[in-house]
C-alpha positions in Angstrom: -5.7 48.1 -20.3 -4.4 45.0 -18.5 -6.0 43.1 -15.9 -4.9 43.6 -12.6 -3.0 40.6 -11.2 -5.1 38.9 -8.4 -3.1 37.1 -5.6 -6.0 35.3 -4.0 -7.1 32.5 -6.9 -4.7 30.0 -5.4 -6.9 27.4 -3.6 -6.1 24.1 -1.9 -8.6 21.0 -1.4 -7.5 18.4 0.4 -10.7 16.7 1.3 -12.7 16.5 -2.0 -10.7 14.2 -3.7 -8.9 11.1 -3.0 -5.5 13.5 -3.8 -4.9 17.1 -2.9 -6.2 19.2 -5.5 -4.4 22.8 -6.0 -6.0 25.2 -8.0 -4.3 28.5 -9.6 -0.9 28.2 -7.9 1.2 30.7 -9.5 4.6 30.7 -10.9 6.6 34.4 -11.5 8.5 34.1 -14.4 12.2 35.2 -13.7 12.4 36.9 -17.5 9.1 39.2 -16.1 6.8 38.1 -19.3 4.3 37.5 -17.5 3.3 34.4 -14.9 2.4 30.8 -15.2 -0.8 29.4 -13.4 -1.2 25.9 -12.8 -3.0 23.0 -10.8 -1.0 20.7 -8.8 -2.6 17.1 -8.1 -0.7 15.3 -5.5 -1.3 12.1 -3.0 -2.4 13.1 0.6 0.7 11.7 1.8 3.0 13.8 0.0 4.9 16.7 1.5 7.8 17.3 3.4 8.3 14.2 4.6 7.5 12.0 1.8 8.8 13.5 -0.9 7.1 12.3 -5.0 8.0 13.1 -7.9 6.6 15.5 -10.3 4.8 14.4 -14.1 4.9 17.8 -15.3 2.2 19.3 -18.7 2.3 22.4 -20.3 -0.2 23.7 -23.0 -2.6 25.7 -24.1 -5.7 23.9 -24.4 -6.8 25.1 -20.8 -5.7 23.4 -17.2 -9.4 23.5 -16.2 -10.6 21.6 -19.5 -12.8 18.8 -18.7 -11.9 16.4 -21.6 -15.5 15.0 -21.9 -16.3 18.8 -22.5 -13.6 19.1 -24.4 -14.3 16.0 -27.2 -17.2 14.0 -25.5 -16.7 11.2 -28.4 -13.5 10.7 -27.2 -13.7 10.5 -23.6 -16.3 7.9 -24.3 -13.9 5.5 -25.7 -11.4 6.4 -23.2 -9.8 3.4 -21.0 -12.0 3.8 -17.7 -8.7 3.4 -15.2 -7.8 7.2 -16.1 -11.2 9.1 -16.2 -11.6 11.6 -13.5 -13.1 14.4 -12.6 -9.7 16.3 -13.6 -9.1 13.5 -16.7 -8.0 16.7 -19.6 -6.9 16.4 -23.3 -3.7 14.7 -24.3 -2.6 14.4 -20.8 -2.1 11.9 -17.8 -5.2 11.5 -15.8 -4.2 13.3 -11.9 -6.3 10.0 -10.5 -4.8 7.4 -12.2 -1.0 8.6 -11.4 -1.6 9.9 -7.8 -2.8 6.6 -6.7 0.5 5.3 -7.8 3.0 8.1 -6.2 3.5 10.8 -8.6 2.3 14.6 -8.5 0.5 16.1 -11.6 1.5 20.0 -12.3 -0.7 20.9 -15.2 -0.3 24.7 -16.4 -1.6 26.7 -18.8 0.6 27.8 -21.3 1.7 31.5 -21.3 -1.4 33.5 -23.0 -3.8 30.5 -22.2 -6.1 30.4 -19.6 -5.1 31.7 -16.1 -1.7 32.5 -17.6 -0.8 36.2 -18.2 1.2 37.1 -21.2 2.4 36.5 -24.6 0.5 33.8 -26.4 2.7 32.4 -29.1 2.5 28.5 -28.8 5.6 26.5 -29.5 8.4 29.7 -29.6 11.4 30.2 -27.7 9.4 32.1 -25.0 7.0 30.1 -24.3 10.0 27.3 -24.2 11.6 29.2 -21.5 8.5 29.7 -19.4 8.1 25.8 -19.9 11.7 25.4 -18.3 11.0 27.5 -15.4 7.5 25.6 -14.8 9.6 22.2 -14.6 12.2 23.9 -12.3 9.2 25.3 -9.8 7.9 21.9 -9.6 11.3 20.2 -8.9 12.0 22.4 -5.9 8.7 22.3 -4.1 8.6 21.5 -0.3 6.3 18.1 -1.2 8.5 17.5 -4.5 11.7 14.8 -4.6 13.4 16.8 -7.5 12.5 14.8 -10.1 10.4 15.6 -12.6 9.0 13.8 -16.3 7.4 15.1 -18.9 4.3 12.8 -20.2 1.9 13.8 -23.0 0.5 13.5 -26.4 0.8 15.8 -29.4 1.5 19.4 -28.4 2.0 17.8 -24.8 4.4 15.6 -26.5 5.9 18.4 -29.1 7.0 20.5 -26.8 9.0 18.5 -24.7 12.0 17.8 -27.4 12.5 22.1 -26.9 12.3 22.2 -23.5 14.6 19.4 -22.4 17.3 20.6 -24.7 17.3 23.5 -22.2 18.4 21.1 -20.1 16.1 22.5 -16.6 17.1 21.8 -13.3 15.2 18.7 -11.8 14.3 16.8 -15.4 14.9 13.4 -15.4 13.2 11.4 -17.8 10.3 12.5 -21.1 8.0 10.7 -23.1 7.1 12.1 -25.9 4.4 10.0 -27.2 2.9 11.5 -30.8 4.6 14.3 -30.9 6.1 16.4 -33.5 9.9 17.3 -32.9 10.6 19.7 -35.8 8.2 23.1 -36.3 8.8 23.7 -39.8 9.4 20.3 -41.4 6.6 17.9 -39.4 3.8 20.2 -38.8 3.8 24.1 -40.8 5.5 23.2 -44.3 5.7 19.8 -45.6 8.3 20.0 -47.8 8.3 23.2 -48.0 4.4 23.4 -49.2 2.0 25.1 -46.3 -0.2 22.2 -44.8 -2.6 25.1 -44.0 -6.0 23.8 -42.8 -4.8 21.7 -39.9 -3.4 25.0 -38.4 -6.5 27.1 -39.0 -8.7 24.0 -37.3 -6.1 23.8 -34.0 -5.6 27.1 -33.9 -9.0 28.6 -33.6 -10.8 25.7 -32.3 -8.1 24.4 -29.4 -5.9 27.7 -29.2 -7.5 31.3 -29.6 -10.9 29.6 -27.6 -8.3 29.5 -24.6 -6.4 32.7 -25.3 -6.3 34.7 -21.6 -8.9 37.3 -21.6 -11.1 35.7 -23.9 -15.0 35.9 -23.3 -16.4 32.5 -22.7 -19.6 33.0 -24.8 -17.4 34.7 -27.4 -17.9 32.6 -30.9 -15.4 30.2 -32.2 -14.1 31.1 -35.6 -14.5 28.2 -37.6 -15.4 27.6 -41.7 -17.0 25.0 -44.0 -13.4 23.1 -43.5 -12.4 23.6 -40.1 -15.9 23.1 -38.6 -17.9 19.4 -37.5 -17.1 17.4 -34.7 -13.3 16.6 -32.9 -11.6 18.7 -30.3 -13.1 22.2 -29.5 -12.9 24.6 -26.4 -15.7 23.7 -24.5 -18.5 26.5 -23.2 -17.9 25.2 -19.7 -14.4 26.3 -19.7 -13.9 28.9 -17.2 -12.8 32.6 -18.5 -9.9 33.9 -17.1 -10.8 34.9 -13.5 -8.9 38.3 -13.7 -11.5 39.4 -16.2 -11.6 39.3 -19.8 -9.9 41.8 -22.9 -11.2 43.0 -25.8 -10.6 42.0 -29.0 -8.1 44.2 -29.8 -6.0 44.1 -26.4 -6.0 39.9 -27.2 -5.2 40.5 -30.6 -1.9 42.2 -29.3 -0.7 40.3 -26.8 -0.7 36.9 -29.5 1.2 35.9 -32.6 -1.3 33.9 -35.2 -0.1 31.2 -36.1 -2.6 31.2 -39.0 -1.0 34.4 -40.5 2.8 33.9 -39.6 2.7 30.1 -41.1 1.0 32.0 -44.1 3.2 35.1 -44.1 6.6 33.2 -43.9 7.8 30.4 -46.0 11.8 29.6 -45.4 13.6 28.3 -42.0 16.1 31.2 -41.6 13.5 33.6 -41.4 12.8 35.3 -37.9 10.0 33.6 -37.5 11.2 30.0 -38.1 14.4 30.5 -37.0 13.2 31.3 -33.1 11.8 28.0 -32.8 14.8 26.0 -33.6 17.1 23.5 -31.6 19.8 21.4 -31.4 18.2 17.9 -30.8 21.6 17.0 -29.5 21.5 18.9 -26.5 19.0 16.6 -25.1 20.2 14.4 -22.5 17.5 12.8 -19.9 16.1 9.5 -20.7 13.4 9.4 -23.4 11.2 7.0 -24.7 9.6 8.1 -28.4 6.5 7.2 -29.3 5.6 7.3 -32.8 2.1 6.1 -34.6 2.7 4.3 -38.1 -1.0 6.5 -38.8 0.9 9.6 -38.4 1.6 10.4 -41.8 0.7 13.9 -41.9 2.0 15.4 -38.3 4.2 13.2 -35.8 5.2 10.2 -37.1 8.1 12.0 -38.5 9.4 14.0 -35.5 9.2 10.8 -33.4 11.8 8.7 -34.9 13.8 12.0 -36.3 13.9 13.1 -32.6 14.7 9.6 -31.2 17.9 9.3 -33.6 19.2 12.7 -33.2 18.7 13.0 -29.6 21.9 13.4 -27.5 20.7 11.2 -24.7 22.6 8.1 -23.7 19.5 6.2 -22.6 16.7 6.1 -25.2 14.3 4.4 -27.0 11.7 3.8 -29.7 8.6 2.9 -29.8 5.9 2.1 -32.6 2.7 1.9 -31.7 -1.0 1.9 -34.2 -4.5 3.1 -33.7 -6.0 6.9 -33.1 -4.2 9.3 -32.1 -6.4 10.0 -28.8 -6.7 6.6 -27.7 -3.3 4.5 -27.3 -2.3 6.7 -24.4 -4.5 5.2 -22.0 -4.4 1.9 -23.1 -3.6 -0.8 -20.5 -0.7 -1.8 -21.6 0.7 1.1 -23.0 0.4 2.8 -19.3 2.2 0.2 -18.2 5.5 1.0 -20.3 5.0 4.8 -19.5 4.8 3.6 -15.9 7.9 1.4 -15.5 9.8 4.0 -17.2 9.3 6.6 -15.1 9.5 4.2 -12.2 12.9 3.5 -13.7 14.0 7.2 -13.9 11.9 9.2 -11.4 12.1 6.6 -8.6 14.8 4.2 -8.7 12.4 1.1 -9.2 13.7 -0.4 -12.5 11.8 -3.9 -12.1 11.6 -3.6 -16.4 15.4 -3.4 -17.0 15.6 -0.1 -18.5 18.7 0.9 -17.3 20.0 -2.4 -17.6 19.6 -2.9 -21.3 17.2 -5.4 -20.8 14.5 -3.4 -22.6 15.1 -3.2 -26.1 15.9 0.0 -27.7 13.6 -0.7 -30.6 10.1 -2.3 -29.9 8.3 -1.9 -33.4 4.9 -3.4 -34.4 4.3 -4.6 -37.8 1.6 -4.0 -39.9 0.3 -7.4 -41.6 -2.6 -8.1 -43.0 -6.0 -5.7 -43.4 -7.9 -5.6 -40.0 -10.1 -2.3 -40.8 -9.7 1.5 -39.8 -10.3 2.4 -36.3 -11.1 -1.0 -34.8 -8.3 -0.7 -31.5 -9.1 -4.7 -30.5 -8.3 -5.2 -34.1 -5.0 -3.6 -34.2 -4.0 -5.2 -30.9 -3.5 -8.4 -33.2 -0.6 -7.3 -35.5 2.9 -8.8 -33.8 5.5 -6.8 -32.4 9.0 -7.0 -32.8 12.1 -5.4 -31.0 15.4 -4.2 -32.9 18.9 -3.0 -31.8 18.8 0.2 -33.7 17.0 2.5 -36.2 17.4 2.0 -38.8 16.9 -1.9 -38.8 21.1 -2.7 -39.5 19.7 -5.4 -42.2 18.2 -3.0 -44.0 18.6 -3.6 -47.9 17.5 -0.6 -49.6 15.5 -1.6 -52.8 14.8 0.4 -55.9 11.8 0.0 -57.7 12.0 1.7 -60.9 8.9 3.9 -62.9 8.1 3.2 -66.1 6.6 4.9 -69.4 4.2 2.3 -68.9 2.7 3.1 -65.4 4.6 0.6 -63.7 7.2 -0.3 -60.8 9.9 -2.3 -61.6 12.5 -3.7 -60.2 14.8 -4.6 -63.2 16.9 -1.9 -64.1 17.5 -2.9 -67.4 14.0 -3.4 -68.4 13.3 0.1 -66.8 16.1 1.5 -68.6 14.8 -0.1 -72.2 11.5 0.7 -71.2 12.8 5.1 -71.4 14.9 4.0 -74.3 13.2 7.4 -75.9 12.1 10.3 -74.3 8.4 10.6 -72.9 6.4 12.2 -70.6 3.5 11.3 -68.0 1.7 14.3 -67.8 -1.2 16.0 -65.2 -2.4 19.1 -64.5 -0.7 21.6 -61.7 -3.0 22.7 -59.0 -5.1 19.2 -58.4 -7.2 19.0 -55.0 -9.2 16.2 -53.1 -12.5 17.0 -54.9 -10.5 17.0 -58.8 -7.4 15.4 -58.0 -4.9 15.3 -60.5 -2.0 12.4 -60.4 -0.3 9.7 -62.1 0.0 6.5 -60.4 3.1 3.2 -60.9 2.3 -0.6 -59.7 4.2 -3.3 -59.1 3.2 -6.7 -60.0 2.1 -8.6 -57.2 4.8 -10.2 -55.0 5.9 -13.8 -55.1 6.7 -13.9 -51.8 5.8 -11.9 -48.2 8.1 -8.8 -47.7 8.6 -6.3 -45.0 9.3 -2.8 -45.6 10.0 -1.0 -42.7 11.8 2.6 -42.6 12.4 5.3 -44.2 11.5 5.8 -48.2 12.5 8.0 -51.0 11.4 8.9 -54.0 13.5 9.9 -57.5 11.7 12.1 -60.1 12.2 14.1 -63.2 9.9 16.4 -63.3 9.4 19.6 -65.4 6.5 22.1 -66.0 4.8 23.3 -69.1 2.0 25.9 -69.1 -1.8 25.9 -70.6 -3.0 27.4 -73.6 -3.5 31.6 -72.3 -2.2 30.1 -68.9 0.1 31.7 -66.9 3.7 30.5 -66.6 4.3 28.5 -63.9 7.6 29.0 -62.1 7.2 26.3 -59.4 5.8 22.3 -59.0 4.4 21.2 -55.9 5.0 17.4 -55.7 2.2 15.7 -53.3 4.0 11.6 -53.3 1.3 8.9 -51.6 2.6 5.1 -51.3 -0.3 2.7 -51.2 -1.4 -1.3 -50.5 -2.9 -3.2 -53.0 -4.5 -6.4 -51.4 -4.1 -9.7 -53.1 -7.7 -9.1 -53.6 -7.1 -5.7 -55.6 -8.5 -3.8 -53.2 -6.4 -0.9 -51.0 -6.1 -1.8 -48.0 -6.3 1.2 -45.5 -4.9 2.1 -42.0 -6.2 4.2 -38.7 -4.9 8.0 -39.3 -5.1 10.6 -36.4 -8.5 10.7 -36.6 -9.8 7.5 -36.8 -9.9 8.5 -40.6 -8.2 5.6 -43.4 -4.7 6.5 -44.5 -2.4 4.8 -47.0 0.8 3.7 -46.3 2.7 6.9 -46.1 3.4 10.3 -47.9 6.0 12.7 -49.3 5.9 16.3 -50.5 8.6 18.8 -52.1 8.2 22.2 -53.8 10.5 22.0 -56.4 11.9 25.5 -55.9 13.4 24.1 -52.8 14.9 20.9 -54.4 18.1 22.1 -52.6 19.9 19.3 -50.6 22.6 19.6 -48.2 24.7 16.8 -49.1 27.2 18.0 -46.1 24.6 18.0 -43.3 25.4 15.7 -40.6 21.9 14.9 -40.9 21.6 13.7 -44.6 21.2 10.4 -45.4 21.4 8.1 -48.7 17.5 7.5 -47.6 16.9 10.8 -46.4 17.6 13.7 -48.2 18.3 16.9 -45.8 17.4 20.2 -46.8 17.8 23.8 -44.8 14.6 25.3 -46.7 16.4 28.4 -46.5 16.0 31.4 -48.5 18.7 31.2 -50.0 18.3 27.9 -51.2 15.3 29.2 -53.6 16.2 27.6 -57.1 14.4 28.2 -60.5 11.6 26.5 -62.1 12.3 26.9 -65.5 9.6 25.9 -68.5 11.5 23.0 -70.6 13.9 22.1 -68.0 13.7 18.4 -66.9 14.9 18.7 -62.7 15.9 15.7 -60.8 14.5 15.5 -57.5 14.8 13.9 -54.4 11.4 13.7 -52.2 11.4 12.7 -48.8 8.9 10.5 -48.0 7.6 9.6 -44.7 8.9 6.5 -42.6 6.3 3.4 -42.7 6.0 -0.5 -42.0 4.3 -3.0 -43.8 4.3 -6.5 -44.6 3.1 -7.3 -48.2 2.1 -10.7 -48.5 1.8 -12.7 -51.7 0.0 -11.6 -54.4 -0.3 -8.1 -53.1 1.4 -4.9 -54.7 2.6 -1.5 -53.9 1.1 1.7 -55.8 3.3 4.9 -55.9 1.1 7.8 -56.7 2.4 10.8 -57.7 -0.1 14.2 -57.4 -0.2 18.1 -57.9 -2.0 18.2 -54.2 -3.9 16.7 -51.6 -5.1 13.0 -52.4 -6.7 10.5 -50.6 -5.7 10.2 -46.8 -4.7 14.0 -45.9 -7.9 13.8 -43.1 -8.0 17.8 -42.2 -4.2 18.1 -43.5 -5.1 20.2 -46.7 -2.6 21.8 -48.2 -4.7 24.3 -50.5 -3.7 28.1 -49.2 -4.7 30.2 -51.8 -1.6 32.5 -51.1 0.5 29.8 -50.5 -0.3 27.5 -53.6 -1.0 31.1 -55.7 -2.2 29.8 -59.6 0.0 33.1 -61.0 3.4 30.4 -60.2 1.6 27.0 -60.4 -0.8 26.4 -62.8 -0.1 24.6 -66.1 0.7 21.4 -66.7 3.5 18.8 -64.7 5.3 16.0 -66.2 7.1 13.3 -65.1 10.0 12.8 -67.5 11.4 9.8 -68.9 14.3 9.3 -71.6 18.0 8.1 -71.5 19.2 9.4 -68.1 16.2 9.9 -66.9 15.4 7.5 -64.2 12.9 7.7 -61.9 12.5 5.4 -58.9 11.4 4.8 -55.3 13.6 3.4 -52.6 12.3 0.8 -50.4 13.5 -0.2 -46.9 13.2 -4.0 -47.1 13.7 -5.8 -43.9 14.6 -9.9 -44.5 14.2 -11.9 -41.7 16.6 -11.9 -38.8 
C-alpha cells in the first residue's frame, strides 16, 4: 500500500549555515501524479524585500546526496570555492552561488527520493513535473521571477525538454554536457543499443534513489557495471514516509534497462513520448559540449545549440573529465556572467550586446596526456561566428583495396579498378575485436579539422560455413591520431579514460535517410529510425551507406596521419559504453562475415571538416 503523505518534513534553518537552508519543501503537482520535494538554499537576505533569483536542478540522483558520499575520488579533485556541506553531484554548489545572490531549489525527481510518484527518468511526465518545479520557484515570496537552469549531464539533459515547454519564470539555461536527443545521443547509437552505460546509471545512480527504497537494500550491479565512479551512497537518507517493497517499487517505475532493450525504433510509444521540437526553445542558452564526449553528449550539445529556436545563444567547447570542468575557475566565471546577464540585468561580459562571441571553441593540438586538467588548460581557444565554421571545406579522403586513405580520386578510383573485398568477422567485441583499419600518409603541412564527419561505405554480409544467415551489419566507425612519432595519441573521455578522436555507428537495416528533413545535412545524414524505415540485409547485395559520425577538433601537425577504423563492435575508447546486448546484437541475424566492398562504383570515403586559417 502507499505511504501516507506526511505534511511535517518541511524544515527551515536559518542559523546553521551562512544561507537559509530549507529542507523537504513540497510542491503539489497540478496533473495530481504525485508531489515534488525539494531543498531551497537561499542568502539570509533574501525575501520579500529583496527579491533573488532562482538556479533551479532536477534529478534523480537524490537532493540529500552528499557528493563526497556520492564519488569520494571526485569530490577530491573538486575546485575547493564550491565544496560544501550541501556541494551534490553534477550540480551548482548552494555555498558558492548564495554568496553571490542566487537561490538554489534542488528536487528530487518524481519517484526519487522524497518525491512521491512515477519514476520514469527523462519522459514527458517527469518533464512536466520539471516545468511546474521551475514555475513554483519563480513565484515564491523571496523569488524575483527569474529562474536558470545550471547542471551537468542528466542536470544538463533535461533542460533542452523542459524549456521547450516554455514555463512561466525561465529565463536563461546552461546545459553544460548534456545530451539533447534520447534515442540518437544516449539509448541507440545509430540505431545499435549502447546497453551497459544504461545498466551502470540505472542501477548504480537511479533505482538506489527510487522512493521507497530500503537504504541497506543491495545495489544491483555485475562483472561490467561494478568498480569504482558514481554510486548511491549508504548515507543517503531513505525516504522519510517509509520504505515499499519490492514489488510496490517495481510498479510505480519504468526500467530503463528493459524498455531500451524491449524497444528499438523512434515512433514507438516508448520513444516517441520523449520527443521535442528543439525549436520551441526560446530563453537564452549557452551549450556546453566536451570534445571527450564521444559516446553520450558531445552530440546533443552542438545538435541542440543549432536547432534551438532561441534568438540569444551560444556554443561552447570545452576538454577534460566530465566531472571536473564545471567547477573550474574560469569556467564558473562564464556560467556566472551569463546568468548575471539574463537573471539580473548585470551584463558587464556583453552578452546581450554581441560582444561575446557565439562560438568560443578550443582546439586540440598537440598530445598533452589523458586526464591531466593543468595539461589541457594549455591548448588555445578560438571564437567563430557560427557552427558550422562558414570556411569549412569539406574534404574527402578516399579507402583503398590497399588499407589506405587517399585523397586523389583518381588513384582511389584505379586503385578499385576490379572488384574486391576487405573482409572481418560480424559480431567482434573489446576483448576479440574484429575491424579493418585505412591511413593516410602523414601530412605535409598542419591541418585543422574541426566539425562534423561522415563516412561512405559499401558494405555487404556473407555467412560462415554451418553459420546462420545474417540479415543485418552493425557498423562500429572509430577515427584516430597517429603522432608524427607513430604512436596514437589519446584524449580525456568522460571518465578520465583515453578516447580517440571520435566515433560513428549505423545498423544497416536502418540505412534509411531522410533526404527531406529540414534537419539533413550534406555532412550529416538524418534518419527517423522509424519502423517503418526497416530495410533488408540481403546476402550478396553490396549497400551504400552513409554513417554519421560524431563532431570532433583536431589539429594534425606534420608528419602525423589520420586512421579510419572500421569494426563489427566495440573498439578501443567505448569506456563503460558497450554495445554487446545479447538480445539486441542476437548472433541468429549477425553472425557471419562483413565486407567492405570495392570495385567500379564502389567508392568508399570519409568526409573531413577542414578548417584553413581565417
Amino acid at each position: 500500500m502507499p505511504n501516507a503523505i506526511r505534511t511535517d518534513l518541511h524544515t527551515v534553518d536559518d542559523s546553521s549555515f551562512p544561507y537559509i537552508f530549507e529542507q523537504n519543501a513540497t510542491i503539489d503537482l497540478k496533473s495530481g501524479k504525485g508531489l515534488v520535494r525539494c531543498n531551497v538554499y537561499r542568502p539570509k537576505e533574501s525575501g520579500p524585500d529583496h527579491r533573488v533569483p532562482v538556479i533551479v536542478t532536477y534529478g534523480p540522483y537524490g537532493k540529500d546526496t552528499f557528493y563526497g558520499d556520492f564519488h569520494a575520488k571526485s569530490f577530491e579533485e573538486v575546485n575547493p570555492e564550491h565544496k560544501s556541506e550541501h556541494s551534490a553531484w553534477e550540480t551548482p554548489d548552494p555555498a558558492f552561488w548564495t554568496r553571490h545572490g542566487y537561490a538554489v531549489v534542488r528536487a528530487d525527481e518524481l519517484g526519487i527520493g522524497q518525491s512521491r510518484g512515477r519514476l520514469d527518468t527523462m519522459s514527458r511526465n517527469t518533464s512536466e513535473a520539471f516545468a511546474e518545479v521551475i514555475e513554483w520557484a519563480a513565484d515564491q515570496f523571496w523569488s524575483s521571477g527569474k529562474v536558470g537552469l545550471l547542471g551537468v549531464s542528466y542536470y544538463a539533459g533535461s533542460q533542452w525538454r523542459v524549456a521547450a515547454m516554455k514555463p512561466k519564470g525561465l529565463a536563461a539555461m546552461i546545459p553544460w554536457e548534456g545530451m539533447s536527443d534520447y534515442y540518437r545521443d544516449r539509448c541507440r547509437h545509430g540505431g545499435i543499443l549502447s546497453n551497459n552505460f544504461i545498466d551502470f546509471w540505472w542501477n548504480r545512480q537511479v533505482l538506489a534513489n527510487q522512493y521507497g527504497r530500503p537504504k541497506d537494500e543491495a545495489i544491483i550491479t555485475n562483472v561490467k557495471t561494478s568498480g569504482a565512479g558514481p554510486m548511491r551512497p549508504k548515507s543517503a537518507p531513505e525516504s522519510l514516509e517509509g520504505t515499499l517493497s519490492v514489488e510496490e517499487r517495481a510498479r510505480n517505475r519504468q526500467d530503463q534497462t528493459v524498455d531500451n532493450q524491449k524497444h528499438r525504433f523512434r515512433d514507438e510509444e516508448y520513444y516517441a513520448s520523449k520527443e521535442y521540437d528543439m525549436g520551441d526553445i526560446d530563453v537564452p542558452l549557452l551549450s556546453v559540449a566536451n570534445w571527450g564526449g564521444i559516446l553520450l553528449h558531445l552530440r546533443g550539445n552542438i545538435e541542440g545549440f543549432v536547432h534551438a529556436g532561441s534568438e540569444h545563444k551560444w556554443l561552447r567547447t570545452i576538454t577534460g573529465r566530465h566531472d571536473l570542468p564545471f567547477y573550474y575557475k574560469e569556467e564558473v566565471e562564464i556560467q556566472h556572467s551569463f546568468l548575471d546577464a539574463f537573471l539580473k540585468d548585470d551584463d558587464r561580459a556583453g552578452w546581450k550586446s554581441g560582444k561575446v562571441p557565439r562560438v568560443n571553441l578550443v582546439l586540440r593540438k598537440g598530445d598533452v596526456g589523458v586526464n591531466d586538467a593543468a595539461a589541457e588548460r594549455q591548448y588555445p581557444r578560438r571564437t567563430e561566428t557560427k557552427w558550422p565554421i562558414p570556411r569549412t571545406e569539406w574534404t574527402k579522403w578516399y579507402l583503398t583495396p590497399q588499407k589506405a586513405l587517399t585523397g586523389d580520386l583518381d588513384e582511389a578510383v584505379a586503385a578499385s579498378a576490379k572488384r574486391q573485398k576487405l573482409t572481418y568477422k560480424a559480431l567482434g567485441t573489446l576483448e576479440d575485436p574484429q575491424l579493418t583499419q585505412f591511413c593516410t600518409p602523414p601530412f605535409e603541412q598542419e591541418t585543422e579539422i574541426t566539425g562534423n564527419v561522415l563516412v561512405r561505405l559499401c558494405v555487404s554480409a556473407t555467412p560462415e560455413p554451418a553459420g546462420p544467415t545474417p540479415s543485418d551489419i552493425d557498423l562500429f566507425v572509430t577515427l584516430r591520431h597517429i603522432s608524427a612519432g607513430g604512436s596514437e595519441v589519446f584524449y580525456t573521455g568522460t571518465a578520465g579514460d583515453p578516447v580517440p578522436l571520435t566515433k560513428g555507428w549505423l545498423r544497416v537495416s536502418l540505412r534509411k535517410v531522410d533526404t527531406d528533413h529540414p534537419k539533413h545535412r550534406a555532412y550529416l545524414p538524418w534518419r527517423q529510425y522509424a519502423s517503418t524505415d526497416v530495410q533488408p540485409v540481403i546476402i550478396g547485395e553490396i549497400y551504400t551507406v552513409d554513417v554519421e559520425i560524431w563532431p570532433t577538433s583536431v589539429v594534425v601537425e606534420p608528419g602525423a596521419k589520420l586512421l579510419l577504423e572500421v569494426a563489427s563492435g566495440d573498439t578501443q575508447g567505448r569506456g563503460i559504453f558497450r554495445h554487446d546486448d545479447p538480445v539486441d546484437r542476437a548472433p541468429a541475424k549477425f553472425q557471419g562475415r562483413n565486407h567492405i566492398c570495392f570495385g567500379p562504383g564502389l567508392l568508399n570515403y570519409v568526409m573531413l571538416p577542414v578548417v584553413p586559417p581565417s
